[in-house]
N, C-alpha and C positions, 0 to 999 in steps of 0.2 A: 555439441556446441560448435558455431558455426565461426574463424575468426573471421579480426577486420570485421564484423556485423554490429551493428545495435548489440545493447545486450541482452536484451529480449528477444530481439529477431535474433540471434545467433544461439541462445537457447532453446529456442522454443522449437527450431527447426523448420522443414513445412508445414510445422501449423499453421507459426505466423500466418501464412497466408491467410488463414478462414478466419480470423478476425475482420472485423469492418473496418474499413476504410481510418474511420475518428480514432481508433484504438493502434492502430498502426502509425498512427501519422503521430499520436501521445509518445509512443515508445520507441519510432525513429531518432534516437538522442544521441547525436555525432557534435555536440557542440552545448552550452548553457541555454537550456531553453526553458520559458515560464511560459505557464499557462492558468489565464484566472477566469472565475465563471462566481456562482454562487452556490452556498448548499444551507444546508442545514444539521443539526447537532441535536441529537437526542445523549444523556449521562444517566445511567446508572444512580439508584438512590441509597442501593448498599452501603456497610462503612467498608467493606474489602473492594467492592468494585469503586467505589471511590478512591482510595487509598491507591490501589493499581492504577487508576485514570491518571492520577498527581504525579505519580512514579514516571509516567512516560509522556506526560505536559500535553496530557491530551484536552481538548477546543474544550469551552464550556456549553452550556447547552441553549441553542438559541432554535428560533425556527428560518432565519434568512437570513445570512453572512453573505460577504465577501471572500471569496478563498482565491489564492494563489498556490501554486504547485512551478518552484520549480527545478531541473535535475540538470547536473550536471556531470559529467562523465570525467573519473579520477580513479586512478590507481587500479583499472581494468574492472572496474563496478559505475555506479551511479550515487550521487549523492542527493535525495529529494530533502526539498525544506517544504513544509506545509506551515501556508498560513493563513488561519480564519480569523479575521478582523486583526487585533493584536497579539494574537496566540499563536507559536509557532511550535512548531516537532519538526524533527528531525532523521535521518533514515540512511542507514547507505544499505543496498542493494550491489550484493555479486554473485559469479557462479562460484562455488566452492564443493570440490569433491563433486564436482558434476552437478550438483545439488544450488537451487536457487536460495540466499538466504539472504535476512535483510536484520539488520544489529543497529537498535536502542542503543547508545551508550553501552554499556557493558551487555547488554540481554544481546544473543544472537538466536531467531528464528529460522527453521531450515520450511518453507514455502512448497507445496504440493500443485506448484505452477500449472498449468494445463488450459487448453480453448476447450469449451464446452456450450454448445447450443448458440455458436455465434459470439460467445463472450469468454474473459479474463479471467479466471477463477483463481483463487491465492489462499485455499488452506494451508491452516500454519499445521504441518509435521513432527516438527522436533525442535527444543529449543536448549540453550545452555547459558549460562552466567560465567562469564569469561568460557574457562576450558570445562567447567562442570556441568553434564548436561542434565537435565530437568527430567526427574519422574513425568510420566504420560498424565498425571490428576493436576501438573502444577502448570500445563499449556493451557496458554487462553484459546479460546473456541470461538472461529475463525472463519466469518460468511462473508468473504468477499470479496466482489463482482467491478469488473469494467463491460462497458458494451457502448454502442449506440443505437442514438433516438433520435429520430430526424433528422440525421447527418452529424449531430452532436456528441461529442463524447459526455458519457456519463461513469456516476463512479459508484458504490454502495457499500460500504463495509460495517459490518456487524460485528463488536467483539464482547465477548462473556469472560467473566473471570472463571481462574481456575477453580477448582474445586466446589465451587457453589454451582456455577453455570450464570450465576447473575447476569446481567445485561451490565455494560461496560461503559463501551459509546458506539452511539452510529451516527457514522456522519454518510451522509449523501447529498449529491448535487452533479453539476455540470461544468465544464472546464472547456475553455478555447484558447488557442495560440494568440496571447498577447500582441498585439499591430496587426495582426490579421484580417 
């Protein structure tokens, strides 16, 4: 961990570099920065991958929104507010024990951060409810990707509930620096 850096770039090390341009320029956060684009929303029809969705105020399921993303840097982490149309979640992002993790409200996820093939990868590793941490059957399963596409940052993340595997939600789309 690298200080004084982003907190991405200061984690990630010289990786950062091998990210794209759009994905570097996302995670450059030294100040409140919003970035809106559009995606889309796929939910789960489970009653547990639903019940999980509601647990963590995740988007409902549309095929084109509005999304805003934006983070701001607090208390040596990142705070993201994600919002698809009227729906917002919540997020903070820090390094802890060396380790990238990012905490729900009470849930904290520890992140298998990594660049791979030009892109942002973010399997979830290990999770806890306050200080108790989560058997390995009770993590959500965890596909997902930043990269860019013609110059543009894109996002993709896929999550499954625990123990079933069900399909949770995916949201994907595209995101640009606000006044830009």
């Amino acid at each position: 961990m690298t200080s004084n850096a982003p907190l991405f770039a200061g984690y990630l090390g010289e990786s950062y570099a091998d990210l794209p341009p759009a994905v570097r320029a996302l995670h450059n956060v030294t100040a409140p920065s919003r970035w809106a684009g559009r995606a889309s929303v796929t939910r789960g029809t489970s009653l547990w991958a639903r019940m999980i969705a509601f647990v963590f105020r995740f988007p409902p399921a549309t095929e084109d929104i509005d999304v805003t993303v934006t983070m701001t840097p607090q208390n040596g982490g990142e705070l993201w507010q994600r919002q698809f149309g009227t729906a917002r979640f919540w997020s903070f992002l820090k390094v802890q024990d060396g380790q990238m993790t990012e905490r729900f409200g009470p849930f904290t996820f520890t992140l298998g951060l990594h660049v791979h093939d030009d892109q942002l990868r973010f399997p979830v590793k290990a999770g806890r409810l306050g200080p108790i941490p989560f058997p390995r059957i009770l993590l959500p399963i965890s596909v997902a990707r930043e990269y860019e596409d013609e110059g543009r940052f894109h996002f993709d993340v896929a999550l499954s509930a625990p123990i079933t595997g069900a399909p949770m939600v995916h949201y994907q789309g595209w995101l640009a620096r606000e006044g830009a």
